[in-house]
C-alpha positions as CSV (number, residue, x, y, z in Angstrom):
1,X,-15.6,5.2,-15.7
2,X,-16.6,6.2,-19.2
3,X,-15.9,8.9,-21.6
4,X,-19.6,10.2,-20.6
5,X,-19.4,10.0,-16.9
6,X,-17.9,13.0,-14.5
7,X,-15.3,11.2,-12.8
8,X,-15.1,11.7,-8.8
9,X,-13.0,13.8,-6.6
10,X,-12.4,13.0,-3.1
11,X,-11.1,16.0,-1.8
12,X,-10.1,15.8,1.7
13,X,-7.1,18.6,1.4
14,X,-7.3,22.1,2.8
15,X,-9.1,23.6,-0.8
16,X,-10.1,26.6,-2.2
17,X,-14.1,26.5,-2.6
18,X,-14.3,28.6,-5.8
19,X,-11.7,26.4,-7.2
20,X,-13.7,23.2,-6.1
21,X,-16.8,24.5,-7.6
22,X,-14.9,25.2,-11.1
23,X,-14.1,21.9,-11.8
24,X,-17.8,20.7,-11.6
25,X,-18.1,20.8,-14.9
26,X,-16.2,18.0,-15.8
27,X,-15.5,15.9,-12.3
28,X,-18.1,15.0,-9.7
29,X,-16.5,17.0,-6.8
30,X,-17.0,15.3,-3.0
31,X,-15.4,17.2,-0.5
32,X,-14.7,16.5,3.3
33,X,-13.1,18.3,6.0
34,X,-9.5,18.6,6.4
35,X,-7.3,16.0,9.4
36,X,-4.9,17.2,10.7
37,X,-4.1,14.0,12.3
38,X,-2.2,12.5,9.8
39,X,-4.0,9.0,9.5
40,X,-4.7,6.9,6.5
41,X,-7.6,8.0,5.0
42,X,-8.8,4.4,5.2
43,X,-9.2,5.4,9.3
44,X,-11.0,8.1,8.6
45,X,-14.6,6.6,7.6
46,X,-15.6,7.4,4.7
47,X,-15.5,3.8,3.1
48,X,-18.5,4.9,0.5
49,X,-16.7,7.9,-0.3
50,X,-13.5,6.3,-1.2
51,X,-14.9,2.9,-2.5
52,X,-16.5,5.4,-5.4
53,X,-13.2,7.8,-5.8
54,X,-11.1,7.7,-9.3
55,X,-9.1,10.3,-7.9
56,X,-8.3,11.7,-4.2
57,X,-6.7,14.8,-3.3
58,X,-4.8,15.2,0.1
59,X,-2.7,16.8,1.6
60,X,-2.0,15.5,5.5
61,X,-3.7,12.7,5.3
62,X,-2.3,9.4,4.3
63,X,-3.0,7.6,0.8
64,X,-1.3,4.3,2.1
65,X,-2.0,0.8,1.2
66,X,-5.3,0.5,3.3
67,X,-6.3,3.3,1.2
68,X,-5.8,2.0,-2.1
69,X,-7.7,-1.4,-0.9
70,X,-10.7,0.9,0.0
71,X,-10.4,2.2,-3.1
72,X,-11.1,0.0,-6.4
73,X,-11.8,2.8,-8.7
74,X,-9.4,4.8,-7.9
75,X,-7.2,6.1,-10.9
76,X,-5.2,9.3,-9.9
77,X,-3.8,11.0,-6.7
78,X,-3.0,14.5,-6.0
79,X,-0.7,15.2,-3.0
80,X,-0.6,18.8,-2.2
81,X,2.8,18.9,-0.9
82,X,6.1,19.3,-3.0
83,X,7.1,15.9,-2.0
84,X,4.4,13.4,-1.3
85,X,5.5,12.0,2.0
86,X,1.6,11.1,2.3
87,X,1.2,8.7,-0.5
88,X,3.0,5.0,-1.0
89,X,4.5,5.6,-4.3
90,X,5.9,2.0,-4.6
91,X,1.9,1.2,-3.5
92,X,0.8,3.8,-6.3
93,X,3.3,2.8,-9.0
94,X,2.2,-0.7,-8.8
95,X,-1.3,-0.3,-9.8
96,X,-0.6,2.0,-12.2
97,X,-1.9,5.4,-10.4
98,X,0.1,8.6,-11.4
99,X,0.9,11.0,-8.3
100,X,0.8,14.2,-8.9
101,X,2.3,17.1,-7.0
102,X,2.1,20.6,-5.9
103,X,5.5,22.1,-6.3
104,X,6.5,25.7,-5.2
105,X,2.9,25.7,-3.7
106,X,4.4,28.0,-0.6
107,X,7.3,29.8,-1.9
108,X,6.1,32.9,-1.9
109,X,4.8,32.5,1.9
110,X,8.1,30.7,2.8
111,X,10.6,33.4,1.4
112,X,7.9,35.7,3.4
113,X,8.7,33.7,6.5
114,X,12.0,33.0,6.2
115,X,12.8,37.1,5.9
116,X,10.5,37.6,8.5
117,X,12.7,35.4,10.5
118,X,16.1,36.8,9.6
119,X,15.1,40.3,10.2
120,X,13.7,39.2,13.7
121,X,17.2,37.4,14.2
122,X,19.3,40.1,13.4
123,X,17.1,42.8,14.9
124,X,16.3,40.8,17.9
125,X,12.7,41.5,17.9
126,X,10.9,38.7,19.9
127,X,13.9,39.2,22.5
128,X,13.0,43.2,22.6
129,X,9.4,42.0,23.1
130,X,9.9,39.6,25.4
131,X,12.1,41.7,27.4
132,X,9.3,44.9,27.4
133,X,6.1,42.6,28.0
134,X,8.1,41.1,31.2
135,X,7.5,44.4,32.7
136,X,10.9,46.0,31.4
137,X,11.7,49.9,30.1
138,X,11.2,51.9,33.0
139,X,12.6,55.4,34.5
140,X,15.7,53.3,35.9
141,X,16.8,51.3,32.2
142,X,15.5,53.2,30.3
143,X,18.2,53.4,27.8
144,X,18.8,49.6,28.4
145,X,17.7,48.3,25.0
146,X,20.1,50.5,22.8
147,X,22.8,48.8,24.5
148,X,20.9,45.1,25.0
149,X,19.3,44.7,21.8
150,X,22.0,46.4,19.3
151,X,23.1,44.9,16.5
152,X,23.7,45.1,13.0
153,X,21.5,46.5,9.7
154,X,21.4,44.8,6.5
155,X,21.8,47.3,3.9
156,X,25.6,46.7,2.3
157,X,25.6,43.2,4.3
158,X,26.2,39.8,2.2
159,X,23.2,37.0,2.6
160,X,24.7,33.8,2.3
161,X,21.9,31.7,0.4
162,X,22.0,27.7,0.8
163,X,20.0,26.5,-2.3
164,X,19.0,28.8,-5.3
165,X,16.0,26.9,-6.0
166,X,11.9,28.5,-5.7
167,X,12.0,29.6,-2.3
168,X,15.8,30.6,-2.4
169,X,15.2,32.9,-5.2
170,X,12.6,34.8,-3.8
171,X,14.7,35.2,-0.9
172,X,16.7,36.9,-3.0
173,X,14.7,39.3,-4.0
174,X,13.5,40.2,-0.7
175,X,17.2,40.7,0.5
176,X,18.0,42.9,-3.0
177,X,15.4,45.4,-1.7
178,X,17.1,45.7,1.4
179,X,20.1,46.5,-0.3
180,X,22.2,43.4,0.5
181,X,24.7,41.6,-1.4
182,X,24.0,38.0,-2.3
183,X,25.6,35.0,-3.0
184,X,24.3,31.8,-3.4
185,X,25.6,28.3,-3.1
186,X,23.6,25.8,-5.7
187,X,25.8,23.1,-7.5
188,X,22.9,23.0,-9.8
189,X,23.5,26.7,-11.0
190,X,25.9,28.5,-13.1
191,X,27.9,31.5,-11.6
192,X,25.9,33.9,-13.6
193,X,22.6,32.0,-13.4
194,X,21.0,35.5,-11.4
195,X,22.7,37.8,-13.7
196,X,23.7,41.2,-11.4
197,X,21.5,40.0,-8.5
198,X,23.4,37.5,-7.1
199,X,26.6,35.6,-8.2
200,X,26.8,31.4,-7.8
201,X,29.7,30.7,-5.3
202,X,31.3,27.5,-3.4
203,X,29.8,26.7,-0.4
204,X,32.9,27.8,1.4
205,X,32.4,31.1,0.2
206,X,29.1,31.3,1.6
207,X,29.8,30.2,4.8
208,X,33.1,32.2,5.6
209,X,31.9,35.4,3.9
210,X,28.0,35.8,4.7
211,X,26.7,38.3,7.3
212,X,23.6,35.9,7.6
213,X,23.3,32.0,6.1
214,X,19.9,31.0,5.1
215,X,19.4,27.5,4.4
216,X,16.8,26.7,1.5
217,X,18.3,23.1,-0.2
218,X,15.8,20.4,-0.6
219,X,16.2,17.5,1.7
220,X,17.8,14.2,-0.1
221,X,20.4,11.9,0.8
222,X,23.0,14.0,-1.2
223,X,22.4,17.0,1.1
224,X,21.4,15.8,4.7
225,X,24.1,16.9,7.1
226,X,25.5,19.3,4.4
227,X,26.4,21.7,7.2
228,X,28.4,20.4,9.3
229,X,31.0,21.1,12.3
230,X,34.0,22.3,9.5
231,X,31.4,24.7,7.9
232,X,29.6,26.1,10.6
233,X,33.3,26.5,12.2
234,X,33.7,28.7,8.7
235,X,31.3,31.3,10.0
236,X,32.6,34.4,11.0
237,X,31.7,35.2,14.9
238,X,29.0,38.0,13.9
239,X,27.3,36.3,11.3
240,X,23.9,34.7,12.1
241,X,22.1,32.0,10.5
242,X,18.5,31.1,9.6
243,X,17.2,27.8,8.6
244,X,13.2,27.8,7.4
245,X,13.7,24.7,5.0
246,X,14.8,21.5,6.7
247,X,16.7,21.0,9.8
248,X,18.2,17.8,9.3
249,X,20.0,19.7,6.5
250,X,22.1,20.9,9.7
251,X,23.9,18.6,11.7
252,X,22.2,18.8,14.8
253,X,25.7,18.0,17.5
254,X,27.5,20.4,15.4
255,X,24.5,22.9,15.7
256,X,24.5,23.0,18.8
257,X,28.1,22.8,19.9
258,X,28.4,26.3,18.0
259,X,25.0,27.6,19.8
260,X,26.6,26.6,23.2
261,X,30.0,28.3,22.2
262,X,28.4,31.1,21.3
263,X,30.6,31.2,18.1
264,X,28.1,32.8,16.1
265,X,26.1,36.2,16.9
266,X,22.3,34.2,16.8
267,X,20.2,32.1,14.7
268,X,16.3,31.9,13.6
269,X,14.6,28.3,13.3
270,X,11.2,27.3,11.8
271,X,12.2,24.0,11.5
272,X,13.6,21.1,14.1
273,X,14.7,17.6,13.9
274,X,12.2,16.4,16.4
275,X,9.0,18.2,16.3
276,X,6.7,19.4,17.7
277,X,10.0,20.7,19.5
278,X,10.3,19.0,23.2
279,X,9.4,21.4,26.1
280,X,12.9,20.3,27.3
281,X,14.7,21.0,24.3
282,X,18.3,23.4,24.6
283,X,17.2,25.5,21.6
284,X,14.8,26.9,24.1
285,X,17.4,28.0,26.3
286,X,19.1,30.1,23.6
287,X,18.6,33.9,23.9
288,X,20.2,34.9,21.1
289,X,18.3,32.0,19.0
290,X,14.5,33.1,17.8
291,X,12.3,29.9,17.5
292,X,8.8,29.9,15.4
293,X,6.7,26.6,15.3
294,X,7.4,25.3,11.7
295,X,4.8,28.2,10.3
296,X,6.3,28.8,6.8
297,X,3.6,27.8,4.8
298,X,1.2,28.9,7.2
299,X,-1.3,31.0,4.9
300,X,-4.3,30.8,3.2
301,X,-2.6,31.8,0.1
302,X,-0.7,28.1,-0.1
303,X,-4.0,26.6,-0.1
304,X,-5.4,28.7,-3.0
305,X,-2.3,27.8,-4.6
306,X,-2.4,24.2,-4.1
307,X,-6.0,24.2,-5.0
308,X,-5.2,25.8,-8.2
309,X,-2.3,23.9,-9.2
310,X,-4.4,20.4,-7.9
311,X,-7.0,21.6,-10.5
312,X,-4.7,21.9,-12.8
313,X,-3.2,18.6,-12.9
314,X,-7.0,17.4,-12.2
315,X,-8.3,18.7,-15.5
316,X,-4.9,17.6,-17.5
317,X,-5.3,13.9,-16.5
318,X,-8.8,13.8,-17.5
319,X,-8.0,15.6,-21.1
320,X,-5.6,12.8,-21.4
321,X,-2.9,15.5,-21.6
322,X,0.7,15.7,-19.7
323,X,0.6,16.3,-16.1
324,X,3.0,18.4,-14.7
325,X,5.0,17.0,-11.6
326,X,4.2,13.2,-11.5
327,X,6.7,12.0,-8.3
328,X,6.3,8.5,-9.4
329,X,6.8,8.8,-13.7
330,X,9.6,7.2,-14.1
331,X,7.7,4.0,-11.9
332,X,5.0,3.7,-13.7
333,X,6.7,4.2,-17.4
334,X,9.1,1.6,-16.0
335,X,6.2,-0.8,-15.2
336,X,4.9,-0.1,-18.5
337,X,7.8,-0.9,-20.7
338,X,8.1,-4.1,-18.7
């Protein structure tokens, strides 16, 4: 590649056209369909395509070691993902390709979700559906669902928030307009961090004062299995809890020894530890647990984000400039200082 030529794109990412189209004027922009099989992208045929790429974009499919040997040109990687759990880093790192990422690229949608979920917890809404479309609410229950599907409204009631990070805040928000009092458990925060919206507080406090938990925490070593048997035991018996960010956050024996107890009012899950979630899984079983298929970030708006934000870091790398969200920096100015 020289300072004359347009270098390629190999887009193979969900991506916004428009935004594709913009970035013609300074990068050759080849474009396939989107897998959703989660394959290498060495698997996928399109040898020419990557043999000629000095930069990929992906999002599902894999940038793996195969990839980077079908690839002798290639010079930059964009994951569309917050974490890129699609790209070899170490693999990356060593021949010197930066990996940019797409952080914050669904908050908006997930916060969307994971309200959407709560209110449908509390509210029991899929049960009240489910319970009309199996031929239910006639002349002889008529007043049956007062009584089966009561339960309690939000306004004056404390969310509990696990994690005050991009999707955490704007979970916030959403509960402030419903008039609920927040507090959030984030180590990384100070107690005034959210000013009068919300105040920073131990994660005891959440747990033993919070009307509904929702979990929003990254996934790392330092916070898998942060919920455990003595903090779910912490809840109080009407409290619910909602978890549209990682489920291995949870500890999954202590989950569900509390579901089976019944020492909670009900929960809301987008997210398992095995999915797609087994047709003989217990959660299933549940009736006062709602289930949705891991469809937080389920929207066209994430892939206009994305696209923008993959654009972004696109036309920085080729100005020479700073690129924002590099997973593997600290690699490659290790490797350099070597």
């Amino acid at each position: 590649m020289t300072t004359s030529d347009k270098p390629t794109v190999l887009v193979t990412a969900s991506f916004d056209a428009d935004v594709a189209a913009s970035l013609g004027d300074v990068f050759t922009v080849r474009t396939v369909d989107p897998s959703t099989d989660g394959t290498s992208l060495a698997d996928r045929g399109l040898g020419t395509e990557l043999a000629e790429a000095d930069a990929i974009v992906a999002e599902l499919d894999l940038v793996d070691a195969a990839t980077l040997a079908a690839a002798p040109q290639l010079r930059f990687v964009v994951s569309c993902r917050a974490a890129p759990v699609n790209v070899d880093l170490a693999a990356c790192s060593a021949r010197g390709i930066p990996v940019a990422t797409t952080p914050g690229r669904n908050a908006e949608v997930t916060a969307d979700l994971s309200f959407a979920l709560l209110l449908d917890t509390v509210r029991h809404v899929s049960a009240a559906e489910r319970w009309l479309r199996d031929g239910h609410w006639s002349e002889e229950d008529v007043f049956e669902p007062y009584e089966r599907f009561r339960s309690i409204g939000l306004g004056g009631r404390t969310l509990g928030i696990l994690g005050g990070g991009a999707v955490g805040a704007r979970v916030l928000r959403r509960a402030r307009g419903f008039g609920m009092t927040v507090k959030v458990y984030d180590p990384f925060l100070p107690a005034d961090h959210f000013g009068s919206e919300a105040t920073v507080v131990s994660l005891e406090e959440v747990m033993s004062t919070s009307d509904v938990v929702t979990v929003h925490v990254p996934l790392m070593p330092e916070t898998e299995g942060l919920i455990g048997a003595a903090e779910l035991a912490m809840m109080q018996p009407h409290a619910f809890l909602v978890n549209a960010g990682r489920a291995a956050i949870i500890q999954e024996e202590a989950l569900m020894d509390t579901l089976r107890e019944r020492r909670i009012a009900g929960a809301g899950f987008d997210v398992y530890y095995q999915e797609p979630l087994p047709a003989e899984s217990e959660l299933r079983t549940f009736e006062n647990v709602t289930l949705t298929p891991h469809i937080a970030g389920a929207s066209d708006d994430v892939v206009a984000e994305h696209s923008r934000m993959a654009a972004e870091a696109l036309r920085a790398w080729r100005a020479g400039e700073p690129v924002r969200a590099v997973a593997n920096q600290r690699d490659l100015v290790a490797s350099v200082s070597s």
